[in-house]
N, C-alpha and C positions, 0 to 999 in steps of 0.2 A: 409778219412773224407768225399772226395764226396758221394761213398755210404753209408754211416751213413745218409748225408743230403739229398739223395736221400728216401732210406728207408723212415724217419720221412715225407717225402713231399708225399709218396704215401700213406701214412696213413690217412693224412691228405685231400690227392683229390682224391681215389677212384675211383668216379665219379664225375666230376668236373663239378662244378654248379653255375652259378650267385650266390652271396654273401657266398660264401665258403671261408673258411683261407684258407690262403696260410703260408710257411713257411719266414722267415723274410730276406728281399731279399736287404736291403739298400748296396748301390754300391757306394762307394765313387767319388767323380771325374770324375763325366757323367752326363751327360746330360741327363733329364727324360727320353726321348724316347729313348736314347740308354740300359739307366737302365734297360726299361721296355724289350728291343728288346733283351738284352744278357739275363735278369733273365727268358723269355720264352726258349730263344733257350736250358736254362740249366734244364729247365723242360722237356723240350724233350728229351735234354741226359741223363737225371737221370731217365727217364723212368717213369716221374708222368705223363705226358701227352702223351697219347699215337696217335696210325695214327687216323683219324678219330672223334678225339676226340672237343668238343669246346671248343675254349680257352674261361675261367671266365674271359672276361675283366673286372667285377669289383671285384672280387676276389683281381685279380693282382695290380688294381688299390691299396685296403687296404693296401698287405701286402707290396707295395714299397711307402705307403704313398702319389701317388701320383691323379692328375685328372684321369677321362677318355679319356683326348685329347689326352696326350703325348700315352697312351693304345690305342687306335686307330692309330695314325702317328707311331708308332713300327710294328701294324698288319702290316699296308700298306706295310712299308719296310722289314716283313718279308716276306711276298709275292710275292712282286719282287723277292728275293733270294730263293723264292721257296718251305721256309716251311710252310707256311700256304694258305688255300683258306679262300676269302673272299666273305659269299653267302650273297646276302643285304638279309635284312629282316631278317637272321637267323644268322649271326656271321661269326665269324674267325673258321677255322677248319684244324687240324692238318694235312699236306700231310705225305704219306711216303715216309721211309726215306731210300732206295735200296743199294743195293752193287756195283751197277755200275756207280751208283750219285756218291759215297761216291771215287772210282776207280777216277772216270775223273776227280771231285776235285784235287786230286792231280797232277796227273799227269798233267793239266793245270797249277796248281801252276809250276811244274817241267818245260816246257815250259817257262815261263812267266820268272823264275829265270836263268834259264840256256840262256836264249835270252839275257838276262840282264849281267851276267857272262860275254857271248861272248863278246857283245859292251862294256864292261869296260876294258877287257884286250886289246882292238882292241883299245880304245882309252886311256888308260892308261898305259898300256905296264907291265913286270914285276914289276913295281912299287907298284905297287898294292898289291902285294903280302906281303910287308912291313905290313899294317896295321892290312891286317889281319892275318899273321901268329900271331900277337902279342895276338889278338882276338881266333883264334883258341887253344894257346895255355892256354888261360884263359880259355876255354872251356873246355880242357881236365882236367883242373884241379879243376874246380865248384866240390862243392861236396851235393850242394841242388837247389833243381828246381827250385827256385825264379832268384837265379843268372846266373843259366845254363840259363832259360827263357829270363832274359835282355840281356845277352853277343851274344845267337843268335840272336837278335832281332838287338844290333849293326851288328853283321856281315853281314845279309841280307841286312839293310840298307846301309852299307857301300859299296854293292856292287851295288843296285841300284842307289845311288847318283853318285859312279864314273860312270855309263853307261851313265848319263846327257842324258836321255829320257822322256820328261814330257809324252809324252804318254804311254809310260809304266807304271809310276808313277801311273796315272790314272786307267789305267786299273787293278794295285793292291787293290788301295782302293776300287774299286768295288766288292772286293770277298771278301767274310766272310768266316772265321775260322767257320771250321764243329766243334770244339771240346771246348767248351766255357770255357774260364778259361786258369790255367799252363799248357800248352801240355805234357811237361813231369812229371808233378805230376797224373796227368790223362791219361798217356798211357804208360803203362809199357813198355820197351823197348827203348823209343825213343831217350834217350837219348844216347845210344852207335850206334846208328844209325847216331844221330846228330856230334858225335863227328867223327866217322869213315869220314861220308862223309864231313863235313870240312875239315878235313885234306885233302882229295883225292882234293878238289878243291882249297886249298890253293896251294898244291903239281905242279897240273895241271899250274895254273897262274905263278907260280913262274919257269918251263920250259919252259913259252909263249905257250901255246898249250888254244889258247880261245877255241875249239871246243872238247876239252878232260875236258874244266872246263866243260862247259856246258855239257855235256852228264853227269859228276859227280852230279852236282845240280841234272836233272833230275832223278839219279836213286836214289840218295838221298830223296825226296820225291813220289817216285813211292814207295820207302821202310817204307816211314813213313805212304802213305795212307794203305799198307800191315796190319801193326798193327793196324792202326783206324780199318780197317774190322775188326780185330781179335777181338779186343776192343767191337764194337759193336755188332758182332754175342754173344759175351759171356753175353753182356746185355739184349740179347734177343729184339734188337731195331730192327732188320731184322724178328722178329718170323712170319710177314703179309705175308713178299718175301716168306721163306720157305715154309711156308702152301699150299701159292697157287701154287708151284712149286712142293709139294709132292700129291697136288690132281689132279692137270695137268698130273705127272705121273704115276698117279692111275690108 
């Protein structure tokens, strides 16, 4: 489905223009500026907006029904996170989007959880293990993305909350998901990835070994950033990287 609604939206912006349609972007349960901040980023992974390119802030404004403010306060805070520049006088414009952005993403994520991992079994001891084998094993047995998507999303949180680290806390909400939308309805593979390395970290907590969860988490997400690469060389959202790297070696 995403490439069908990708296809129909590159039809649609070509070359994207002040007062151009957009495809119909309404987002239940957010906030405009968030509306506006994920329906950009999923223009960028479906490949209508490409590097270089200006974002139609009133395009987008149309097709999410909403002002230009909240379409501004999204540029800003896509910017901060990196994908877009903002030149006064000339607009928002798309940056690109590299393989070794897309590498560290994770692999910070993998850090960030595996930190997290340690300090919960450090302060919750095998116990911990309880909730989420229950979870892991809900996990193994999802059989559509929607559910697999919420039961991870408990499990992660389950194990940030036992770490009781607000600054960890914080420094999660600070990172945005490269891959907008269901992760594993959108990256093929991910989920025998998600399900292999849960078990390896429920396995890990439940022998008390916090330093063998952690290093699990981490390669668990060093393997899921594997397949985003995979994912986006096939979408040709690297095609900038490759060029200039095959006239570099020209």
């Amino acid at each position: 489905m995403a490439r069908r609604q990708g296809a129909a939206a590159a039809d649609i912006l070509s070359a994207p223009q002040e007062g151009t349609a957009l495809p119909d972007g309404s987002l239940a349960r957010m906030s405009s500026g968030e509306q506006v901040r994920l329906y950009v980023r999923r223009l960028i992974f479906e490949g209508v907006l490409k590097q270089g390119q200006r974002v139609p802030q009133d395009a987008i404004a149309q097709a999410l029904g909403v002002s230009r403010i909240p379409v501004r306060e999204a540029l800003i805070a896509l910017e901060r996170e990196g994908w877009t520049t903002i030149i006064p006088h000339r607009g928002a414009f798309v940056n690109a989007l590299d393989e070794p952005s897309v590498r560290d993403h994770y692999e910070l994520y993998g850090l960030f959880y595996g930190f997290g991992v340690r300090r919960a079994v450090e302060r919750k001891g095998t116990a911990l293990a309880e909730p989420l084998r229950v979870l892991q094993e809900q996990i193994a047995a999802a059989t559509d993305p929607e559910t697999l998507h919420r039961l991870t999303l408990d499990f992660h949180r389950t194990v940030i909350e036992a770490a009781q680290s607000p600054r960890l806390r914080t420094m999660l909400r600070q990172m945005t998901d490269i891959v907008p939308g269901n992760f594993f309805a959108l990256v093929p593979g991910a989920d025998a990835v998600e399900r292999e390395g849960v078990a390896a970290i429920v396995t890990a907590i439940e022998r008390g070994y916090p330093e063998l969860a952690e290093r699990e988490y981490a390669t668990m997400l060093r393997r899921q950033g594997d397949l985003v690469v995979e994912l986006f060389h096939a979408r040709g959202m690297f095609d900038a990287e490759d060029s200039e790297g095959e006239a570099a070696s020209g």
